[in-house]
Biopython code that builds the backbone (N, CA, C, O; Angstrom):
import numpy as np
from Bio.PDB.StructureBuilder import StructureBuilder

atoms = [
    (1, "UNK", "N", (0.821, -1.199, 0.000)),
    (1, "UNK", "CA", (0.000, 0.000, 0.000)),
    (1, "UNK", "C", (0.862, 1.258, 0.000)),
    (1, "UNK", "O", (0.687, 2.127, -0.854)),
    (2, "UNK", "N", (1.887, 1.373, 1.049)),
    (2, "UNK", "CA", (3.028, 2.238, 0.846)),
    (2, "UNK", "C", (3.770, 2.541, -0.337)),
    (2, "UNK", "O", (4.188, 3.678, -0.555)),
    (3, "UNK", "N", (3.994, 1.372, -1.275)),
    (3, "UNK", "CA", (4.587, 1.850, -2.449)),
    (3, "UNK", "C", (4.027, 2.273, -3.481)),
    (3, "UNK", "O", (4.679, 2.890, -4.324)),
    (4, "UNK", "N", (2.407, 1.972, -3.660)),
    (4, "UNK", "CA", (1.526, 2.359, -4.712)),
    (4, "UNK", "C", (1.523, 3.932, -4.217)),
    (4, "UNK", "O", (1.854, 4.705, -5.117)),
    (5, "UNK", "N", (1.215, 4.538, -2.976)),
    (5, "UNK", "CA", (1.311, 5.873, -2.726)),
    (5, "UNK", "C", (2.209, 7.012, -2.857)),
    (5, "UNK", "O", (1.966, 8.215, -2.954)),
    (6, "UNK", "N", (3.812, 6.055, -2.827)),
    (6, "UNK", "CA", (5.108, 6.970, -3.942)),
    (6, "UNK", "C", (5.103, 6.927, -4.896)),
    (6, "UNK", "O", (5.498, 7.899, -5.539)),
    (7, "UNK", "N", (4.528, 5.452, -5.704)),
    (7, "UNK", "CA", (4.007, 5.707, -7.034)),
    (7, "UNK", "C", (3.444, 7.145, -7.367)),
    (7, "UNK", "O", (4.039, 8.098, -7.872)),
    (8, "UNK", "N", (2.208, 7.047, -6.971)),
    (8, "UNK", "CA", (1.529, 8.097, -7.051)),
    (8, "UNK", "C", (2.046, 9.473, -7.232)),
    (8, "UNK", "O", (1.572, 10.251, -8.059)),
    (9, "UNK", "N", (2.971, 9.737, -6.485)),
    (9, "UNK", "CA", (3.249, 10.636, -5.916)),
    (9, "UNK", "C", (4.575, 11.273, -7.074)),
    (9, "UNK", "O", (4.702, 12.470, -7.333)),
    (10, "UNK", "N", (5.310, 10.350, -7.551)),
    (10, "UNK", "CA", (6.160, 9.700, -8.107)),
    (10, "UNK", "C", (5.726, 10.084, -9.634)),
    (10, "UNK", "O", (6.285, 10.744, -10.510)),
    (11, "UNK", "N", (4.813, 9.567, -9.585)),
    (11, "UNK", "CA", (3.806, 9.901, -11.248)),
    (11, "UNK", "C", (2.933, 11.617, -11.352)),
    (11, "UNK", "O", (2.692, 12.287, -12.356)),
    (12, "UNK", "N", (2.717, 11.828, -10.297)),
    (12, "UNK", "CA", (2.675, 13.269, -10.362)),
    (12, "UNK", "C", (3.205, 14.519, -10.413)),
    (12, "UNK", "O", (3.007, 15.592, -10.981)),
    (13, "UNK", "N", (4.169, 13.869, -9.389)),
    (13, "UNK", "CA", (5.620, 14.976, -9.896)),
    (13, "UNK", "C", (6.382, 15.202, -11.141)),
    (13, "UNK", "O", (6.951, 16.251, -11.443)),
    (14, "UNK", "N", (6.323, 13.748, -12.063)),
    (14, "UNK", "CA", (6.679, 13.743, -13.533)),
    (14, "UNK", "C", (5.346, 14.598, -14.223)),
    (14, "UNK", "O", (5.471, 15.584, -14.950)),
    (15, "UNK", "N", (4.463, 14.172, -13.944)),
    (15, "UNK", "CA", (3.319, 15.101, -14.711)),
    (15, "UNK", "C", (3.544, 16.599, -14.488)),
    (15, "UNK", "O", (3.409, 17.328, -15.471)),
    (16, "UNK", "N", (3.899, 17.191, -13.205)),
    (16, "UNK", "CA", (3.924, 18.414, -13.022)),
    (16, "UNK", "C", (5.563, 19.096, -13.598)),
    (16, "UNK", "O", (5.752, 20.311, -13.662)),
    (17, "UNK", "N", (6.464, 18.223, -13.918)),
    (17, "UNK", "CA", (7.582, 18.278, -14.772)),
    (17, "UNK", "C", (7.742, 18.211, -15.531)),
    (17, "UNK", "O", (8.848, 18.555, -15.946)),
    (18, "UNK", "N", (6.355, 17.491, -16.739)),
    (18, "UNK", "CA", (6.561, 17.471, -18.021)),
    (18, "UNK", "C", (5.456, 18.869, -18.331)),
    (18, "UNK", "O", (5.740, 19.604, -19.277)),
    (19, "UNK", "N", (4.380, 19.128, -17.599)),
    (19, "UNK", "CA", (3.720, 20.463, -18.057)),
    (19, "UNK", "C", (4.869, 21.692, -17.783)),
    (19, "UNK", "O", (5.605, 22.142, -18.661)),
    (20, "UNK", "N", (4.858, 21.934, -16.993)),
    (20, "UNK", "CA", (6.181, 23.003, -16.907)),
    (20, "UNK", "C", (7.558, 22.619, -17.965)),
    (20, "UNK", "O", (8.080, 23.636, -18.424)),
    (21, "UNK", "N", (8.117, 21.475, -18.346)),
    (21, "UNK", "CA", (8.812, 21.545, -19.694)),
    (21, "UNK", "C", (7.951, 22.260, -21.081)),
    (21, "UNK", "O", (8.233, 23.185, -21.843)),
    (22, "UNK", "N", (6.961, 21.469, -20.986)),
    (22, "UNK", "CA", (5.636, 21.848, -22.174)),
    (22, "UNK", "C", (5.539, 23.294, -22.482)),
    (22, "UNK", "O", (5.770, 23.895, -23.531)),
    (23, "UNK", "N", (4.981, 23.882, -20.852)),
    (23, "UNK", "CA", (5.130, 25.336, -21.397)),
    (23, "UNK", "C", (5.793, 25.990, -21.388)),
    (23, "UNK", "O", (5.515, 27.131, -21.758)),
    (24, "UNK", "N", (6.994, 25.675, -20.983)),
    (24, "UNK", "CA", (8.445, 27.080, -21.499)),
    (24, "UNK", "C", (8.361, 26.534, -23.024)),
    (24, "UNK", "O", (8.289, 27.514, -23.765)),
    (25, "UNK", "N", (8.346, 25.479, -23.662)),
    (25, "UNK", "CA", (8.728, 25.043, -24.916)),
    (25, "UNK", "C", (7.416, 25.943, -25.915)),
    (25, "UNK", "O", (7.566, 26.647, -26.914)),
    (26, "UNK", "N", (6.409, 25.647, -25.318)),
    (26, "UNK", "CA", (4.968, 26.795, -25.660)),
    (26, "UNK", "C", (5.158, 27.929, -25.786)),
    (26, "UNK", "O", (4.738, 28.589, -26.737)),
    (27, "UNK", "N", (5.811, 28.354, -24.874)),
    (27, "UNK", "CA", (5.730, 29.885, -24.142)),
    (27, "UNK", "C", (6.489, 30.525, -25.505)),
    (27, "UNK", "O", (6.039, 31.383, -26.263)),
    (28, "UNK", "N", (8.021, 29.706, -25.581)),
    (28, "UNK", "CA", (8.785, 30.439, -26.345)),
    (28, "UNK", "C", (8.736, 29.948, -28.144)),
    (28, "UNK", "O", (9.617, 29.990, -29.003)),
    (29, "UNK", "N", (7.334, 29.504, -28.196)),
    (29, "UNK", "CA", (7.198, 29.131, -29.911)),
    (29, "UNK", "C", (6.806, 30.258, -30.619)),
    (29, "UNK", "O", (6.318, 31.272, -30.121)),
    (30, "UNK", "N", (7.105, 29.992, -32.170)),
    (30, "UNK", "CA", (6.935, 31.664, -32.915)),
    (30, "UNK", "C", (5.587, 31.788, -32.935)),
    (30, "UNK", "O", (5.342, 32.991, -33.010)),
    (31, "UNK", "N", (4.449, 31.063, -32.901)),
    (31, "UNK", "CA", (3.495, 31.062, -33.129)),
    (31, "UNK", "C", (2.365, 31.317, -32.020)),
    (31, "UNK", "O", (1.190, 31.032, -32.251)),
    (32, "UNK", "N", (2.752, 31.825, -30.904)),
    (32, "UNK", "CA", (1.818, 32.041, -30.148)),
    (32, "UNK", "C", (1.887, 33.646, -29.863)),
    (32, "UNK", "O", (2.933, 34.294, -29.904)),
    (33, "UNK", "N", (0.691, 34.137, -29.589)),
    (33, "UNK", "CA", (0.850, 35.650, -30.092)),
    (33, "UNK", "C", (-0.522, 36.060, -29.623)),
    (33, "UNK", "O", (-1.243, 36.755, -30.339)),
    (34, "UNK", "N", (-0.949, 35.577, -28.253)),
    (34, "UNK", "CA", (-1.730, 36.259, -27.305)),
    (34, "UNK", "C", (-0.661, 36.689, -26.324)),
    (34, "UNK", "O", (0.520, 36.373, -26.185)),
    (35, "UNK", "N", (-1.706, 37.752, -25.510)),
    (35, "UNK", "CA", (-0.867, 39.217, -24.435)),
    (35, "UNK", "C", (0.198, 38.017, -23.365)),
    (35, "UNK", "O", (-0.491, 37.063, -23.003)),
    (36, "UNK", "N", (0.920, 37.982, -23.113)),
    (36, "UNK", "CA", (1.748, 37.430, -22.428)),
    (36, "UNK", "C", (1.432, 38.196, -21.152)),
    (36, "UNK", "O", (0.831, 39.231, -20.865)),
    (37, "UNK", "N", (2.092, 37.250, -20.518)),
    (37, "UNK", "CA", (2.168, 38.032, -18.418)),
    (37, "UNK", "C", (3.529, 38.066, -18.298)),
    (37, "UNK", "O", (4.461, 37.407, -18.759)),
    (38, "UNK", "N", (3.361, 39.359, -17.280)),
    (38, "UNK", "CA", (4.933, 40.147, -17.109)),
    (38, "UNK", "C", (5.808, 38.891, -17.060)),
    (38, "UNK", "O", (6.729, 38.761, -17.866)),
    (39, "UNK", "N", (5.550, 37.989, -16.158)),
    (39, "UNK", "CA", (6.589, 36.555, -16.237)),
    (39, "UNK", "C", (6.656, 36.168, -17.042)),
    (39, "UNK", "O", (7.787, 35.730, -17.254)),
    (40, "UNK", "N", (5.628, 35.957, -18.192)),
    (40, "UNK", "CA", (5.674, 35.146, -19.694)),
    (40, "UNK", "C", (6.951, 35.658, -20.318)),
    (40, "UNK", "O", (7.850, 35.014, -20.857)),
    (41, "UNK", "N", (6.820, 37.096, -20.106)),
    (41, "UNK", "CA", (8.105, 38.419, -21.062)),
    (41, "UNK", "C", (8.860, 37.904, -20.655)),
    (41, "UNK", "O", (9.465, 37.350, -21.572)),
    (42, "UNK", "N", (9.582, 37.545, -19.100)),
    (42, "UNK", "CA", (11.113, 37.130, -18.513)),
    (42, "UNK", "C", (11.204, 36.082, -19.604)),
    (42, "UNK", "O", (11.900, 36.237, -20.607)),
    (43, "UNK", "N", (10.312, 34.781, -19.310)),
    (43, "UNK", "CA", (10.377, 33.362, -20.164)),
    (43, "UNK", "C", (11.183, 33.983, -21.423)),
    (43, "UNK", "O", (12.366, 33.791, -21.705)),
    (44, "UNK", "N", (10.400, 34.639, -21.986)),
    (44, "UNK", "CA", (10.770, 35.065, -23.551)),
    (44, "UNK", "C", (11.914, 35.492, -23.898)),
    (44, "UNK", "O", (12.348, 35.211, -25.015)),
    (45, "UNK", "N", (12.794, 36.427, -22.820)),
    (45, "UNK", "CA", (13.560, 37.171, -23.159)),
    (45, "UNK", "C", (14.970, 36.168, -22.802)),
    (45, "UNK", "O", (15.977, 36.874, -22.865)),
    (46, "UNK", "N", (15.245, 34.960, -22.507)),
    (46, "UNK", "CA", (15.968, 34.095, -21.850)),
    (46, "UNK", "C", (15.644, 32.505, -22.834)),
    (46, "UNK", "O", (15.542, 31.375, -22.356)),
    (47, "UNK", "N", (15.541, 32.890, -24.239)),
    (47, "UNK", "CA", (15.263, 31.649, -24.816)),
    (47, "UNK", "C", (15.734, 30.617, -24.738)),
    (47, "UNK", "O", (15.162, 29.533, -24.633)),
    (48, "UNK", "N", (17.169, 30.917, -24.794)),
    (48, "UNK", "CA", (18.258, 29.707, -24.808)),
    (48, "UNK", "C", (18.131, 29.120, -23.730)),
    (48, "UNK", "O", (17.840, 27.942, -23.938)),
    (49, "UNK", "N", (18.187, 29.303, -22.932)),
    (49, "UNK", "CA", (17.902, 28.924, -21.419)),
    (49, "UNK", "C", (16.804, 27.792, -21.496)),
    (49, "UNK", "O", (16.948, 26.599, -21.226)),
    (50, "UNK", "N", (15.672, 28.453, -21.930)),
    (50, "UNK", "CA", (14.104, 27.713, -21.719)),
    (50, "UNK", "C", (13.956, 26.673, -22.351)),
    (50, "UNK", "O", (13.475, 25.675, -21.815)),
    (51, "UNK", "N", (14.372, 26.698, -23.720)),
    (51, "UNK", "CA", (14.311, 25.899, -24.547)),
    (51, "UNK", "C", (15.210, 24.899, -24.231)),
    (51, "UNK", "O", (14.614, 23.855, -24.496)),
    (52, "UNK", "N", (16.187, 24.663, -23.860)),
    (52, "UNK", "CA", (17.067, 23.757, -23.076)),
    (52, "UNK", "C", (16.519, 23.312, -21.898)),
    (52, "UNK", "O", (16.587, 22.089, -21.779)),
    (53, "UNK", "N", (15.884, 24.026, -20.790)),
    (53, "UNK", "CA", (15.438, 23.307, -19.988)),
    (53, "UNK", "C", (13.954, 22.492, -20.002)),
    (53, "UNK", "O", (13.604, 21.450, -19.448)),
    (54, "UNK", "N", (13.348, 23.298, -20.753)),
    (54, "UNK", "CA", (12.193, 22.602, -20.824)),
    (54, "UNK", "C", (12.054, 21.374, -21.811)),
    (54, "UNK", "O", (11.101, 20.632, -21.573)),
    (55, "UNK", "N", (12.917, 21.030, -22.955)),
    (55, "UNK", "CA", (14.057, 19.689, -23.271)),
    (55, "UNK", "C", (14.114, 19.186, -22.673)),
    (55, "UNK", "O", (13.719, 18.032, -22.841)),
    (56, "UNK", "N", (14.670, 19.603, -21.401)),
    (56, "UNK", "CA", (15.421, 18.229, -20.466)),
    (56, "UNK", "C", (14.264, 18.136, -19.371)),
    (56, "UNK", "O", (14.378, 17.218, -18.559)),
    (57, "UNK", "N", (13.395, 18.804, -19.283)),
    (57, "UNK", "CA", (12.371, 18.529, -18.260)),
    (57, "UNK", "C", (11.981, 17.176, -19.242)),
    (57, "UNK", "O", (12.379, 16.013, -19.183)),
    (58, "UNK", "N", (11.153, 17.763, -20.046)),
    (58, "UNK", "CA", (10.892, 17.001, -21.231)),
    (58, "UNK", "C", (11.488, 15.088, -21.245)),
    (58, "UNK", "O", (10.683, 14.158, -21.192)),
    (59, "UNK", "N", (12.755, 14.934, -21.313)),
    (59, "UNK", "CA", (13.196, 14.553, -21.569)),
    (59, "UNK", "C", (13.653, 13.499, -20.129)),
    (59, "UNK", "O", (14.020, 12.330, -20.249)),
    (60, "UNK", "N", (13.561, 14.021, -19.195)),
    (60, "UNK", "CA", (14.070, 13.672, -17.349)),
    (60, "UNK", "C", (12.435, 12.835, -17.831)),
    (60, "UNK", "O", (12.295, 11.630, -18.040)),
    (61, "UNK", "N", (11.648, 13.619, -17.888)),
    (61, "UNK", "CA", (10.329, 13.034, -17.460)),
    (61, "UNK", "C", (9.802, 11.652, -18.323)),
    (61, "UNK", "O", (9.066, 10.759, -17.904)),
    (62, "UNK", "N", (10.482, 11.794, -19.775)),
    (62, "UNK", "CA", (10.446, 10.594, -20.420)),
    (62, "UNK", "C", (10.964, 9.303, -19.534)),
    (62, "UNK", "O", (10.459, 8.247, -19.152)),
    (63, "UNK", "N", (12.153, 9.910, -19.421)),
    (63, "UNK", "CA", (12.954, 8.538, -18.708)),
    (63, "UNK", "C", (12.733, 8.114, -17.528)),
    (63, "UNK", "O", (13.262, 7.061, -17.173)),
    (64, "UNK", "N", (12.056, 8.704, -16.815)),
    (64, "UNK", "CA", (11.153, 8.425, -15.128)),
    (64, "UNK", "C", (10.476, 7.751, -15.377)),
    (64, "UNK", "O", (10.536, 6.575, -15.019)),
    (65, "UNK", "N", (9.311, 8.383, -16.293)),
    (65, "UNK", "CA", (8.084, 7.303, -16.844)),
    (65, "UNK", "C", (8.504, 5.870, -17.175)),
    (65, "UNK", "O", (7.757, 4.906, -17.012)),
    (66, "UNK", "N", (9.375, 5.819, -17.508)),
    (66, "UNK", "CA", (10.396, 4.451, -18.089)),
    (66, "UNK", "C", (10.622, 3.733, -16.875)),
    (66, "UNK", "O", (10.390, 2.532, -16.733)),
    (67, "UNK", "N", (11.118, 4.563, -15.935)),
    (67, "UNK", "CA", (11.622, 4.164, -14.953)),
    (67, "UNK", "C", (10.690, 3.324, -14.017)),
    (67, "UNK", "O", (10.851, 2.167, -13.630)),
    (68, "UNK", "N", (9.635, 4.234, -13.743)),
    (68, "UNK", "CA", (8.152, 4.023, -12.903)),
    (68, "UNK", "C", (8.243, 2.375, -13.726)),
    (68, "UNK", "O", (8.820, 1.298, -13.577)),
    (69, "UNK", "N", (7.268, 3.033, -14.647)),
    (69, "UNK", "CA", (6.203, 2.025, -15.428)),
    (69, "UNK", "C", (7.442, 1.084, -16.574)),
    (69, "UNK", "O", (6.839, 0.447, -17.437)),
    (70, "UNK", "N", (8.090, 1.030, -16.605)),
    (70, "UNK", "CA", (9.056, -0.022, -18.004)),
    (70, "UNK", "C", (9.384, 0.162, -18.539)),
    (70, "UNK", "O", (9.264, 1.387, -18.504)),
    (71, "UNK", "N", (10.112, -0.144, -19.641)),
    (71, "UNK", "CA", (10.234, 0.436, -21.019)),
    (71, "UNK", "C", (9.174, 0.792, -22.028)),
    (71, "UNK", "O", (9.014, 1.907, -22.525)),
    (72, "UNK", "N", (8.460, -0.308, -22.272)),
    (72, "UNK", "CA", (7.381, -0.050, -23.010)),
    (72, "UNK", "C", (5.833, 0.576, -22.510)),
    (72, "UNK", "O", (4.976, 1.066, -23.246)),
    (73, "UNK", "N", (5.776, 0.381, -20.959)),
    (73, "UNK", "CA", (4.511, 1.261, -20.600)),
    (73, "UNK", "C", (4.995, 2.656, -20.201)),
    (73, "UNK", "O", (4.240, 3.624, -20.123)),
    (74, "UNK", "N", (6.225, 2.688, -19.970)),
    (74, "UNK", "CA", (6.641, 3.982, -19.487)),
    (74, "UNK", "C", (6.494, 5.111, -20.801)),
    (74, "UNK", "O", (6.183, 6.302, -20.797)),
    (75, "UNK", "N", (6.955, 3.938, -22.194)),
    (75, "UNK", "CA", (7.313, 5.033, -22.839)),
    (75, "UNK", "C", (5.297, 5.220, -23.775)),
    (75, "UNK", "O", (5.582, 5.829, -24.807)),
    (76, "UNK", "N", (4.498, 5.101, -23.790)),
    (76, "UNK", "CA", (3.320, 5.078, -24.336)),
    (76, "UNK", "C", (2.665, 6.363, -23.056)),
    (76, "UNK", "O", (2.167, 7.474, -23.241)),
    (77, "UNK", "N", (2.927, 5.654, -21.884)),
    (77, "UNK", "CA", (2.530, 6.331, -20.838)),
    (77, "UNK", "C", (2.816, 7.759, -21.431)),
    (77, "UNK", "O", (1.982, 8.459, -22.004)),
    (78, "UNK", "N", (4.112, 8.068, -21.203)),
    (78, "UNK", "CA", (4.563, 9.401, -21.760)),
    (78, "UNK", "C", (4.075, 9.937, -23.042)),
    (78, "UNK", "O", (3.964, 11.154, -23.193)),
    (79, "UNK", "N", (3.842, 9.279, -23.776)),
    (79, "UNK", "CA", (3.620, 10.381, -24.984)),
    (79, "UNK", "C", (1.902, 9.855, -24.826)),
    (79, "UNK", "O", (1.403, 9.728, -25.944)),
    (80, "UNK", "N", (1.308, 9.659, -24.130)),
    (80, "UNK", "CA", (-0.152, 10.323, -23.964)),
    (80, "UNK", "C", (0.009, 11.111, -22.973)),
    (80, "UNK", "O", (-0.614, 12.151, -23.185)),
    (81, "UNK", "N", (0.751, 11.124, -21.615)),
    (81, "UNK", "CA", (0.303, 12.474, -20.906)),
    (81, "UNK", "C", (1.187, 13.573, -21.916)),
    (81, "UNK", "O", (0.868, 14.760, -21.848)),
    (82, "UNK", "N", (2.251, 13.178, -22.810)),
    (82, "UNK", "CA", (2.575, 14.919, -23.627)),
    (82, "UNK", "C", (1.704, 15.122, -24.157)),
    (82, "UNK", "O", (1.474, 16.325, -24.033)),
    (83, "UNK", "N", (0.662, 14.451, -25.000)),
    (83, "UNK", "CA", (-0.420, 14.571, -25.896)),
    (83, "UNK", "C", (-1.982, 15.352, -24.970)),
    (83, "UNK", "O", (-2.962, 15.861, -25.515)),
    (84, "UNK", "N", (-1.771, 15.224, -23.757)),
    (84, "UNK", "CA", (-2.688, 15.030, -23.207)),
    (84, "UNK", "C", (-2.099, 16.901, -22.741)),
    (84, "UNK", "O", (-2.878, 17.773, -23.125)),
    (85, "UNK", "N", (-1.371, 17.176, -22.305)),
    (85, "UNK", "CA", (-0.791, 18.346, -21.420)),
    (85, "UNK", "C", (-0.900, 19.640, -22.966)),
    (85, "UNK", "O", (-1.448, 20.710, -23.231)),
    (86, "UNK", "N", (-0.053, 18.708, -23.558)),
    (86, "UNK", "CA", (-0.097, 19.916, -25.008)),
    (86, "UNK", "C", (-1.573, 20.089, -25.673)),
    (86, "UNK", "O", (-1.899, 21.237, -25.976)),
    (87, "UNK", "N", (-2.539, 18.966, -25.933)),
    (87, "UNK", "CA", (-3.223, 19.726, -26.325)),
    (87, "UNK", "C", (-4.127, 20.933, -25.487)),
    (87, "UNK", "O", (-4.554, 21.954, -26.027)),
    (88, "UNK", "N", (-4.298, 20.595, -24.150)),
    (88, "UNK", "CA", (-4.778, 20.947, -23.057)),
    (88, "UNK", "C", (-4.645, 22.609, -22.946)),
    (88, "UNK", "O", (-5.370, 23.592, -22.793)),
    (89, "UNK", "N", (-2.731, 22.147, -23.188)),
    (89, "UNK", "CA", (-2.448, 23.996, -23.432)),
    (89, "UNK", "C", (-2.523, 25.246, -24.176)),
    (89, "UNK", "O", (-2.508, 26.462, -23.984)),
    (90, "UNK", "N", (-2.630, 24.212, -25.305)),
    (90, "UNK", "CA", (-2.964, 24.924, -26.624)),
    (90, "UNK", "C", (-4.399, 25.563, -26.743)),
    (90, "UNK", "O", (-4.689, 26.551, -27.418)),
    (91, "UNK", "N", (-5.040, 24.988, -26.145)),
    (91, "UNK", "CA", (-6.610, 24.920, -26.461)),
    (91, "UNK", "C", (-7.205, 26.249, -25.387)),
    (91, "UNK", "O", (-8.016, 27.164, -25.530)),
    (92, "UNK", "N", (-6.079, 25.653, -23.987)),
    (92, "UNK", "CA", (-6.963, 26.930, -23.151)),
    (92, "UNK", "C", (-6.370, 27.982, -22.980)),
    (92, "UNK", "O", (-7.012, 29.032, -22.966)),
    (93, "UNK", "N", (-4.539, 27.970, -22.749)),
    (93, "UNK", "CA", (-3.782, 28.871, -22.519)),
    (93, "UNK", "C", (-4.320, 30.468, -23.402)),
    (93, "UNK", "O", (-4.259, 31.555, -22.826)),
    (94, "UNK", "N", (-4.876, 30.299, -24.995)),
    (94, "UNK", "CA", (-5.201, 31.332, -25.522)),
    (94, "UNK", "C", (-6.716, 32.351, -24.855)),
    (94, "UNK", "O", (-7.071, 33.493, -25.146)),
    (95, "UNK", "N", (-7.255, 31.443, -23.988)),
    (95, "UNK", "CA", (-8.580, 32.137, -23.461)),
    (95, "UNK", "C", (-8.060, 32.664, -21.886)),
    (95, "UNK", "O", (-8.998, 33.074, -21.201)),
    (96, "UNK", "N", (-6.861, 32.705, -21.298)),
    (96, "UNK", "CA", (-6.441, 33.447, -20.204)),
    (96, "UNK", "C", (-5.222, 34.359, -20.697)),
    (96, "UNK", "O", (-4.084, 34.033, -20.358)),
    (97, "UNK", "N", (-5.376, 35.203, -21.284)),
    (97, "UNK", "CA", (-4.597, 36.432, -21.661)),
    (97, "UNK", "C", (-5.193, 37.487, -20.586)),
    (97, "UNK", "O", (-6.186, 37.431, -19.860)),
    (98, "UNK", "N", (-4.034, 38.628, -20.803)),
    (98, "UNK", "CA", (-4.683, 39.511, -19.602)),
    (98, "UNK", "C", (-5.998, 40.170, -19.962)),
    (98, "UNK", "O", (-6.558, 40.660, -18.981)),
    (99, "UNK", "N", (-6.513, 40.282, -20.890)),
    (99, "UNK", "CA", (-7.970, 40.987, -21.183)),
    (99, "UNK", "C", (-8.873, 39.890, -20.953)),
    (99, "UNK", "O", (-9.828, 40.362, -20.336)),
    (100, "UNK", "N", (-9.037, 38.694, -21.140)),
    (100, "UNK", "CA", (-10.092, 37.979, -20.948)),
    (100, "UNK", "C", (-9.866, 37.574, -19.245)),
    (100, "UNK", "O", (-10.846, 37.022, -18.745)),
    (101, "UNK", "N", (-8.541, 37.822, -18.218)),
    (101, "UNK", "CA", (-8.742, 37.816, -17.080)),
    (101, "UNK", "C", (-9.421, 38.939, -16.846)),
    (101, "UNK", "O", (-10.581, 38.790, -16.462)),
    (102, "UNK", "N", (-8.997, 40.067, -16.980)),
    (102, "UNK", "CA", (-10.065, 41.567, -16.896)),
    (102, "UNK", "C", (-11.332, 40.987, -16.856)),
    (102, "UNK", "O", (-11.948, 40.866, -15.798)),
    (103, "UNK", "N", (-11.732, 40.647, -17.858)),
    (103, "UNK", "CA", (-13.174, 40.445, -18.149)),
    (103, "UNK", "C", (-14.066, 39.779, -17.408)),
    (103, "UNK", "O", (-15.206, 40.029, -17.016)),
    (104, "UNK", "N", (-12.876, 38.339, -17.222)),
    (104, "UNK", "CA", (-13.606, 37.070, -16.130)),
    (104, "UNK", "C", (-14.033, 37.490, -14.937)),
    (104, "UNK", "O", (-14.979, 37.005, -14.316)),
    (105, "UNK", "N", (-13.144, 38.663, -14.497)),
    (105, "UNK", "CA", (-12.765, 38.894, -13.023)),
    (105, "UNK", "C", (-14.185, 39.579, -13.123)),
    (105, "UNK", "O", (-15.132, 38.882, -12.759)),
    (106, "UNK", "N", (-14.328, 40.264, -13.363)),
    (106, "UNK", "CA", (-15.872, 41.480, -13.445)),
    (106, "UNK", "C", (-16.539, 40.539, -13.890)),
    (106, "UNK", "O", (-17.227, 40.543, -12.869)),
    (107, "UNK", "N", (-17.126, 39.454, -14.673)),
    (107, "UNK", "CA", (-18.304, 38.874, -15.315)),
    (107, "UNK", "C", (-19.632, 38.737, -14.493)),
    (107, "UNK", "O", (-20.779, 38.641, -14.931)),
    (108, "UNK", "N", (-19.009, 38.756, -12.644)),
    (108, "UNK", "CA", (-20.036, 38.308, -11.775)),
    (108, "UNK", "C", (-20.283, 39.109, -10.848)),
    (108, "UNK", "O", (-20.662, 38.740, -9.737)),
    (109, "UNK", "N", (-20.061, 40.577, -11.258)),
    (109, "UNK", "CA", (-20.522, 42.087, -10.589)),
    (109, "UNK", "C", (-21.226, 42.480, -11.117)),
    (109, "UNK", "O", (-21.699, 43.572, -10.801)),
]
sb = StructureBuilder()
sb.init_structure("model")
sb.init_model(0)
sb.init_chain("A")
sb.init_seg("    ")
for serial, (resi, resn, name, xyz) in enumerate(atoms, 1):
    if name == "N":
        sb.init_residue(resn, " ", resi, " ")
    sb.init_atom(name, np.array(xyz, "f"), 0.0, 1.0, " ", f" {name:<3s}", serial, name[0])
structure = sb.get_structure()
């Protein structure tokens, strides 16, 4: 029972390591071109950096998953939660820019 719960624990921390690789790799693509947040700008202005680390987040988190779950469930495992995180980000990250927070924030005054 103890070890299914570091599992757990174990498998979440890779999840919360491969979204944070995901979105510096997001953050700093040519193609995204809603209002950024003052932190988004730091991300941006420090590419080399991001893009390297969020690689190796990327990349740490592949090989954990491996690690956890096997070779072969580790590695399927992984490229559905990337599939799962990226589309996730893509889809919503563009509806929290700073004007549609403006907006949200007031919607229920």
């Amino acid at each position: 029972m103890e070890k299914l719960l570091i599992i757990r624990k174990m498998v979440f921390g890779l999840f919360l390591l491969k979204f944070i690789g995901f979105y510096l790799l997001y953050t700093n693509s040519r193609k995204t071109n809603y209002v950024c947040w003052s932190w988004e700008q730091a991300i941006r202005k420090q590419q080399n950096v991001t893009l390297s680390l969020g690689g190796f987040l990327i990349g740490a988190t592949f090989v954990g998953l491996m690690f956890v779950f096997g070779l072969a469930g580790g590695f399927f495992y992984s490229l559905t939660l990337l599939m799962l995180i990226a589309s996730l980000t893509v889809l919503l990250r563009p509806l929290m820019t700073k004007e549609q927070a403006k907006h949200s924030s007031h919607a229920g005054k």
